[in-house]
N, CA, C and O atoms as CSV, one atom per row, in Angstrom:
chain,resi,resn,atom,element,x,y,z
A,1,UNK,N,N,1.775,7.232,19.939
A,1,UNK,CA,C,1.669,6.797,18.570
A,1,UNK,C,C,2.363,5.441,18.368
A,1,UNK,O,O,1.739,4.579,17.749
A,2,UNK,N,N,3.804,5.126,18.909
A,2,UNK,CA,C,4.092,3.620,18.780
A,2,UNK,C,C,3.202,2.640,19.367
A,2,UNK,O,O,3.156,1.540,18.818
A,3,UNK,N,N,2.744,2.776,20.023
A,3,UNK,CA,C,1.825,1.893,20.900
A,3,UNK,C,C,0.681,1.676,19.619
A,3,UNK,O,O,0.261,0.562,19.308
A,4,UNK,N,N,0.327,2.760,19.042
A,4,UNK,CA,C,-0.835,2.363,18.127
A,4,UNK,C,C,-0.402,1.686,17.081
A,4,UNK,O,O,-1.137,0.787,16.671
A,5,UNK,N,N,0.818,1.925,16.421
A,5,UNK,CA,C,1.697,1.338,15.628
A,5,UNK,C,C,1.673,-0.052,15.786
A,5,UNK,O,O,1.249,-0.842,14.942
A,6,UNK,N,N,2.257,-0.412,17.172
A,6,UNK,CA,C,2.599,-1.756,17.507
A,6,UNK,C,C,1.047,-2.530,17.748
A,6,UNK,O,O,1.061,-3.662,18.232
A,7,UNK,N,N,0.252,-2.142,17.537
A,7,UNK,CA,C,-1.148,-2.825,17.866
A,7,UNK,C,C,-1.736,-3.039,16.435
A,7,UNK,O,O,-2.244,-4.066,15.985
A,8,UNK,N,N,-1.511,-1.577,15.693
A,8,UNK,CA,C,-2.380,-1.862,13.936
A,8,UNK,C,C,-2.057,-2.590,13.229
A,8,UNK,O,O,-2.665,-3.439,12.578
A,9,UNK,N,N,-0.127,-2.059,13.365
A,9,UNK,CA,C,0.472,-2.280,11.633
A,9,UNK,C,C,1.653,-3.569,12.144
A,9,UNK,O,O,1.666,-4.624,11.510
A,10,UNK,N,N,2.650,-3.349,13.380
A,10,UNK,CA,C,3.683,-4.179,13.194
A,10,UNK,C,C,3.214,-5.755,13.966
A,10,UNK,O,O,3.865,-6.800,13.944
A,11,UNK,N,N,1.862,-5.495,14.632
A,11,UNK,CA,C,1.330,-6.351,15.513
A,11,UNK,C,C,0.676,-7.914,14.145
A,11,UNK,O,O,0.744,-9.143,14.121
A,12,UNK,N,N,0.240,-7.068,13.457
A,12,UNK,CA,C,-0.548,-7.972,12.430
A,12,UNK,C,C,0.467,-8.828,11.617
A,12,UNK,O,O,0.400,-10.005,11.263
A,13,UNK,N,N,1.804,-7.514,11.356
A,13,UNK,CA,C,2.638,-8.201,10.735
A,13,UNK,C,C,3.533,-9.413,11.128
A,13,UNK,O,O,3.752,-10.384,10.404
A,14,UNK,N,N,3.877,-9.269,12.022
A,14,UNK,CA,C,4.550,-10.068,12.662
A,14,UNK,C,C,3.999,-11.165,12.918
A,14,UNK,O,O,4.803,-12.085,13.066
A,15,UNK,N,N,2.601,-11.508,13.061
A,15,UNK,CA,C,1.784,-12.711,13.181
A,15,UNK,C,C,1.546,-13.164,11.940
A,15,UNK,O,O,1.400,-14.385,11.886
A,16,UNK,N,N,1.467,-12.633,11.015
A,16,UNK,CA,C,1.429,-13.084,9.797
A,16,UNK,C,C,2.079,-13.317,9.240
A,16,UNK,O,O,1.804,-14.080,8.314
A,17,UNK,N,N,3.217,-12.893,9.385
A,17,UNK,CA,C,4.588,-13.669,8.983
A,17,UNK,C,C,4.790,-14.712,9.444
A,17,UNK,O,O,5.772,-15.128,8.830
A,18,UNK,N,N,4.420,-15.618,10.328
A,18,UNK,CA,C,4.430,-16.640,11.291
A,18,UNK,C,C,3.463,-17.413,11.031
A,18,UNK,O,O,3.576,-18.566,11.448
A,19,UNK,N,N,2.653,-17.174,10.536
A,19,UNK,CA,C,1.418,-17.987,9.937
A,19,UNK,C,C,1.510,-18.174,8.831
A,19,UNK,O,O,0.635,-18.882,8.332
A,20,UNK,N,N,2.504,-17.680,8.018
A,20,UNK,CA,C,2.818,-17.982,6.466
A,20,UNK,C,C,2.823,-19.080,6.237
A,20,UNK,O,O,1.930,-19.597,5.566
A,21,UNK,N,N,4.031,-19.876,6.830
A,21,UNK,CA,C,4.247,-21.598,6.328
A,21,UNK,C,C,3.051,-22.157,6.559
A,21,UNK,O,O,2.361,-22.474,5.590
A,22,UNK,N,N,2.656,-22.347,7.691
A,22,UNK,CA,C,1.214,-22.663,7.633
A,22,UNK,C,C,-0.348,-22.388,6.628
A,22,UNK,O,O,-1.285,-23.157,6.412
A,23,UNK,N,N,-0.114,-21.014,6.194
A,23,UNK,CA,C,-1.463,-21.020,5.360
A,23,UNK,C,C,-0.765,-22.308,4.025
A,23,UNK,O,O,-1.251,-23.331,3.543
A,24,UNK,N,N,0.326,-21.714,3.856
A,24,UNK,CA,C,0.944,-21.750,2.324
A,24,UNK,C,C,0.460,-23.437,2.470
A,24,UNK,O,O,-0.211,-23.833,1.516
A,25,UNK,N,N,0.699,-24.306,3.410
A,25,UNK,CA,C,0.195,-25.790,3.248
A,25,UNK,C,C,-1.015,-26.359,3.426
A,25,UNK,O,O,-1.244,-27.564,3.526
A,26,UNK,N,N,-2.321,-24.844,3.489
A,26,UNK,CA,C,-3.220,-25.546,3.829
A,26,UNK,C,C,-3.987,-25.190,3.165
A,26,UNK,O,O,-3.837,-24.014,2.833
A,27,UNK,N,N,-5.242,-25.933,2.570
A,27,UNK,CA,C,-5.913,-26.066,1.481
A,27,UNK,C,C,-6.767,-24.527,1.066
A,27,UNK,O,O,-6.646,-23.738,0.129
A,28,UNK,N,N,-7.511,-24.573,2.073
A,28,UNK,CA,C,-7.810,-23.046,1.971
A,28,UNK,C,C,-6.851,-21.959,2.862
A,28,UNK,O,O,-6.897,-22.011,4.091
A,29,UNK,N,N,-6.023,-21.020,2.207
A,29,UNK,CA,C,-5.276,-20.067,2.361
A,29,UNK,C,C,-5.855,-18.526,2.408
A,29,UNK,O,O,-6.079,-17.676,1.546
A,30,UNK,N,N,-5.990,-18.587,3.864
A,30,UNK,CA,C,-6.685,-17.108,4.460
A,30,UNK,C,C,-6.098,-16.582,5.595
A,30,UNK,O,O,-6.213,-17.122,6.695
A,31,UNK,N,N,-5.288,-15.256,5.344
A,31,UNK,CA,C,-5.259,-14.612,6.850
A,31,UNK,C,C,-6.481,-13.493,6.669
A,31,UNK,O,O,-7.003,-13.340,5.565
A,32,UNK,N,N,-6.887,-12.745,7.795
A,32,UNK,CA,C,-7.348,-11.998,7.523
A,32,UNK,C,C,-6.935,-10.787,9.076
A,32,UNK,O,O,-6.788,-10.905,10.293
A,33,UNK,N,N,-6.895,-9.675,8.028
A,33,UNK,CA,C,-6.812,-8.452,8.908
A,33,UNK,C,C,-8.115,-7.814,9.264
A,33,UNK,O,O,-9.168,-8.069,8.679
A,34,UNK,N,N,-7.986,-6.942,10.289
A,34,UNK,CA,C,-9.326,-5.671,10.013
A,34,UNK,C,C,-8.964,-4.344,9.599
A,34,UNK,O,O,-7.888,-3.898,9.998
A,35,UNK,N,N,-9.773,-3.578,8.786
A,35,UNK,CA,C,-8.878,-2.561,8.335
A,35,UNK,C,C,-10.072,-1.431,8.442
A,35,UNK,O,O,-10.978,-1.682,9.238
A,36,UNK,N,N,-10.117,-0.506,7.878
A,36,UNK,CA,C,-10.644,0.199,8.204
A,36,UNK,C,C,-10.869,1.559,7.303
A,36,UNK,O,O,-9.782,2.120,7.166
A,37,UNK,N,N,-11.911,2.248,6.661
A,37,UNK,CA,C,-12.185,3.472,6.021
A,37,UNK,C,C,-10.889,4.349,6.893
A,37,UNK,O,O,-9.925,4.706,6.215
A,38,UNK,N,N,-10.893,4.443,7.325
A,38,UNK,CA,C,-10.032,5.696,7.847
A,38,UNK,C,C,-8.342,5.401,7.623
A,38,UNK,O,O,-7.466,6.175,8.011
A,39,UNK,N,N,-8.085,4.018,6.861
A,39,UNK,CA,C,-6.787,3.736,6.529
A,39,UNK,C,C,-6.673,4.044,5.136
A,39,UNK,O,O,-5.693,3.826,4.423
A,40,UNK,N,N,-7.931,4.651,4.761
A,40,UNK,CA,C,-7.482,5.378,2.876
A,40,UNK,C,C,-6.750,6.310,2.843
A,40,UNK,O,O,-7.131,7.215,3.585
A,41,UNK,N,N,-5.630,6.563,2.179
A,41,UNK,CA,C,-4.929,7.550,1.693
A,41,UNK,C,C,-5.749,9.110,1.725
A,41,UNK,O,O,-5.770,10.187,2.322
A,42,UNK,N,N,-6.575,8.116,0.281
A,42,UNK,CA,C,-7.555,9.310,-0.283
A,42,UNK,C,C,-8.303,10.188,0.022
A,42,UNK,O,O,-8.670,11.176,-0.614
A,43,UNK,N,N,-8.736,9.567,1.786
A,43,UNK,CA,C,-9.613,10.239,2.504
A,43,UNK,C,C,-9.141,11.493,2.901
A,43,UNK,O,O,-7.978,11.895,2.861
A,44,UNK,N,N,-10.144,12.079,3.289
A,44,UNK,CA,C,-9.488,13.261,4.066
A,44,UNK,C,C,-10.154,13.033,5.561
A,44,UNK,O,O,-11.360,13.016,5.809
A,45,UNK,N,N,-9.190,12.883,6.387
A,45,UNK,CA,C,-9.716,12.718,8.275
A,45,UNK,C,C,-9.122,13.831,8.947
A,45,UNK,O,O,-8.076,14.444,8.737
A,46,UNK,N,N,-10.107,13.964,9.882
A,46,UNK,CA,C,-9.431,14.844,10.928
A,46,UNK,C,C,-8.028,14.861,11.673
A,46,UNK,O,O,-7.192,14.040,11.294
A,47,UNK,N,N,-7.812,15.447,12.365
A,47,UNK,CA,C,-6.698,15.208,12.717
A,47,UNK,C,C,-6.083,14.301,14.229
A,47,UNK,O,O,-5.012,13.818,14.598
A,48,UNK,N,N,-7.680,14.454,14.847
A,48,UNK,CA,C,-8.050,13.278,15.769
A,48,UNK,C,C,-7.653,11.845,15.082
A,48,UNK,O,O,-6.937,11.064,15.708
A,49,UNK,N,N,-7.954,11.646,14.275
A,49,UNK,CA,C,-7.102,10.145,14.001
A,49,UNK,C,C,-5.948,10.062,13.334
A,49,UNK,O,O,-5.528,8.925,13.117
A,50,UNK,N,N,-5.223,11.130,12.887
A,50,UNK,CA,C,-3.517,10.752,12.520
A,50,UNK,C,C,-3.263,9.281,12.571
A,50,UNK,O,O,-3.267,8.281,11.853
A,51,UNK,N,N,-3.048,9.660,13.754
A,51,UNK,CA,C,-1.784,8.277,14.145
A,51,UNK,C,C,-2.561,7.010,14.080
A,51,UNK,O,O,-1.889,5.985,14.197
A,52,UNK,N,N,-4.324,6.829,13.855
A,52,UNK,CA,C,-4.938,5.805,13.598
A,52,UNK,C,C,-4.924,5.408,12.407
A,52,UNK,O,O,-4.752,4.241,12.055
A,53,UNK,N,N,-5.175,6.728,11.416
A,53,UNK,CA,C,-5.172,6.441,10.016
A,53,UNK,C,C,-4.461,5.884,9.371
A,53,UNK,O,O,-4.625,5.157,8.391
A,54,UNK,N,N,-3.033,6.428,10.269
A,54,UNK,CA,C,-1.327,6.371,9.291
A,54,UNK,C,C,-1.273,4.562,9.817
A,54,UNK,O,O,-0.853,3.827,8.924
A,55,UNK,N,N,-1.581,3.994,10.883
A,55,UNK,CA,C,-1.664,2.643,10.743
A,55,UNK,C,C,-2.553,1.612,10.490
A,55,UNK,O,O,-2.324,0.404,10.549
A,56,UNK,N,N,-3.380,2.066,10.260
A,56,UNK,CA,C,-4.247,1.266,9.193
A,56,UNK,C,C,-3.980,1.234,8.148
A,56,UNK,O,O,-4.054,0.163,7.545
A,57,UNK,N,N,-3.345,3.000,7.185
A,57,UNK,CA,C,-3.070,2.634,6.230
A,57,UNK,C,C,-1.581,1.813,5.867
A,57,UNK,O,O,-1.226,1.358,4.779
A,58,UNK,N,N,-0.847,1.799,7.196
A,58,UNK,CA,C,0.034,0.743,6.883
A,58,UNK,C,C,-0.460,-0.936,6.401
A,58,UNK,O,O,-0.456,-1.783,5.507
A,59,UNK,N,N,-0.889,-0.571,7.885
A,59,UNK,CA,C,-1.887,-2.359,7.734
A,59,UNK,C,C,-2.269,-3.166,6.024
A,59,UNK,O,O,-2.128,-4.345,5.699
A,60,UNK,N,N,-2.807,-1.921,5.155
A,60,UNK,CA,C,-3.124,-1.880,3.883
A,60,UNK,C,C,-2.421,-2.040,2.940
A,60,UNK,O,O,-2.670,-2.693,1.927
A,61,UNK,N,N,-1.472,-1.445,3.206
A,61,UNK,CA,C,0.109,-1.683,2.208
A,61,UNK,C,C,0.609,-2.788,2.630
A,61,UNK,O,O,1.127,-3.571,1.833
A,62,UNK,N,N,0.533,-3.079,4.134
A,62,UNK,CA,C,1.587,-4.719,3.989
A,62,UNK,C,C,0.317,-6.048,3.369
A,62,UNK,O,O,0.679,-7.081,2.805
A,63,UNK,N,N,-1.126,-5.692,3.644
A,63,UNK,CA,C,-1.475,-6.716,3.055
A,63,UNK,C,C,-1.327,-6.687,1.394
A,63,UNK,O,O,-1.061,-7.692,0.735
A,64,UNK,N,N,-1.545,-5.358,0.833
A,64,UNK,CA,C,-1.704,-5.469,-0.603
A,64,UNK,C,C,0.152,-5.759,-1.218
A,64,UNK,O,O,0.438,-6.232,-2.318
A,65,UNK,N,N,0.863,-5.445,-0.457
A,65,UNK,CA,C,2.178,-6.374,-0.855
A,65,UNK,C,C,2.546,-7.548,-0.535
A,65,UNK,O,O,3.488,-8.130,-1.071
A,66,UNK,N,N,1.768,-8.057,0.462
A,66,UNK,CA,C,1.388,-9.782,0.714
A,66,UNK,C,C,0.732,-10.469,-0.343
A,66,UNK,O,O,0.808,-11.680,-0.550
A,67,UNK,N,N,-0.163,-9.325,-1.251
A,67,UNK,CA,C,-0.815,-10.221,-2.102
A,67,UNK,C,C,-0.134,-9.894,-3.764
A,67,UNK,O,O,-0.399,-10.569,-4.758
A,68,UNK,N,N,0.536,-9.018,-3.737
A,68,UNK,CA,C,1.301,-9.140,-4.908
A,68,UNK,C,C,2.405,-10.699,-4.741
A,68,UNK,O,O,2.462,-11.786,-5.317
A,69,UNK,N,N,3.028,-10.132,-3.807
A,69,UNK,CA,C,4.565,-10.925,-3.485
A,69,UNK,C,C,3.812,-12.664,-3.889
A,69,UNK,O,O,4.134,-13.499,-4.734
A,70,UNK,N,N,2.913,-12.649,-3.027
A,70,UNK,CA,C,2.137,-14.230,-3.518
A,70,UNK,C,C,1.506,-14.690,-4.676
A,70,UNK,O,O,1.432,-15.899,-4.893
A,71,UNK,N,N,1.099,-13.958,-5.352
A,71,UNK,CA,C,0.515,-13.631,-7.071
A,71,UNK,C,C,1.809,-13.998,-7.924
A,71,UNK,O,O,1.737,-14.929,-8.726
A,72,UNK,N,N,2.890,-13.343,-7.777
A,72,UNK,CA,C,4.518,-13.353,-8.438
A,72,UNK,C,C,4.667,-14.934,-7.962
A,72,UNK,O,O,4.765,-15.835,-8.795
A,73,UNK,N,N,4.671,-15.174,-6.552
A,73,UNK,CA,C,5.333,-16.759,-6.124
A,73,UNK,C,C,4.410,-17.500,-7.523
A,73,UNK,O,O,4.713,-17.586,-8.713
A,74,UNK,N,N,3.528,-17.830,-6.974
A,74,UNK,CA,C,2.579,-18.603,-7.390
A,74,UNK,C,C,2.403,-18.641,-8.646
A,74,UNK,O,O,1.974,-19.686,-9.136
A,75,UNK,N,N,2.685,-17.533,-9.464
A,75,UNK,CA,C,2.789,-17.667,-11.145
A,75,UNK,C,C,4.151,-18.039,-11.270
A,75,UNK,O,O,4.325,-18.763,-12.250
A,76,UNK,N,N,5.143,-17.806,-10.642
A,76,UNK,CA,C,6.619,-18.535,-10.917
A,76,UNK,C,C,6.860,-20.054,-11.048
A,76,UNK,O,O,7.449,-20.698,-11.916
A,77,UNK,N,N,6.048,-20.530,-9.610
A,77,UNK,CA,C,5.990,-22.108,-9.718
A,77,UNK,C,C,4.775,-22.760,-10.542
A,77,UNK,O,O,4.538,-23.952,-10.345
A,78,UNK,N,N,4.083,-22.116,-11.353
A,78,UNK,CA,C,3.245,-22.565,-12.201
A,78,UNK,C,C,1.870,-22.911,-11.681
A,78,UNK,O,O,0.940,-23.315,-12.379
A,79,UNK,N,N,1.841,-22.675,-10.171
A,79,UNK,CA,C,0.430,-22.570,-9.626
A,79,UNK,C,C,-0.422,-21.929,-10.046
A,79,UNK,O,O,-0.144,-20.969,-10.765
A,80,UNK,N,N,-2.112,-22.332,-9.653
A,80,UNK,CA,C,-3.156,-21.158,-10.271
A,80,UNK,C,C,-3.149,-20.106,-9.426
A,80,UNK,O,O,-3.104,-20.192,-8.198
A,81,UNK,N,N,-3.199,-18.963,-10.161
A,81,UNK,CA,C,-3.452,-17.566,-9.261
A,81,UNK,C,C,-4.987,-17.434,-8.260
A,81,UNK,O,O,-6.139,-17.565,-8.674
A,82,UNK,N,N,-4.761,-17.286,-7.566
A,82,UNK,CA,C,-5.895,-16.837,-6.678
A,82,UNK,C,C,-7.258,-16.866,-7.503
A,82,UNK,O,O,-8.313,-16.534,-6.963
């Protein structure tokens, strides 16, 4: 299960944290993840994908708090929102 961890959820993160300064100066501002139906909460999956689901649906939470946290920046310094 860490191994899947370190490939879904902390793998993406960590690169994207590193690519931050960089989007933030460049005209069009895009990372993009892959994510996946089986990273919904809501769903109901077998139990064959646990440990796939539970990191995708990480994957999901760090982007959708990537895009709050940047929504908050960006209305603070008086930039247009997305």
């Amino acid at each position: 299960m860490a191994f899947v961890y370190l490939t879904n959820a902390i793998g993406p993160a960590c690169v994207s944290q590193k690519f931050l300064p960089l989007d933030e100066r460049s005209v069009k501002r895009t990372i993009v993840n892959i994510s996946s139906t089986l990273g919904s909460v809501g769903a109901r999956h077998t139990e064959v994908y646990s440990s796939y689901s539970m990191t995708k649906a990480a994957l999901n939470m760090l982007v959708s708090v990537r895009v709050v946290h940047h929504h908050r920046t960006m209305s603070e310094v008086g930039s247009p929102l997305l």
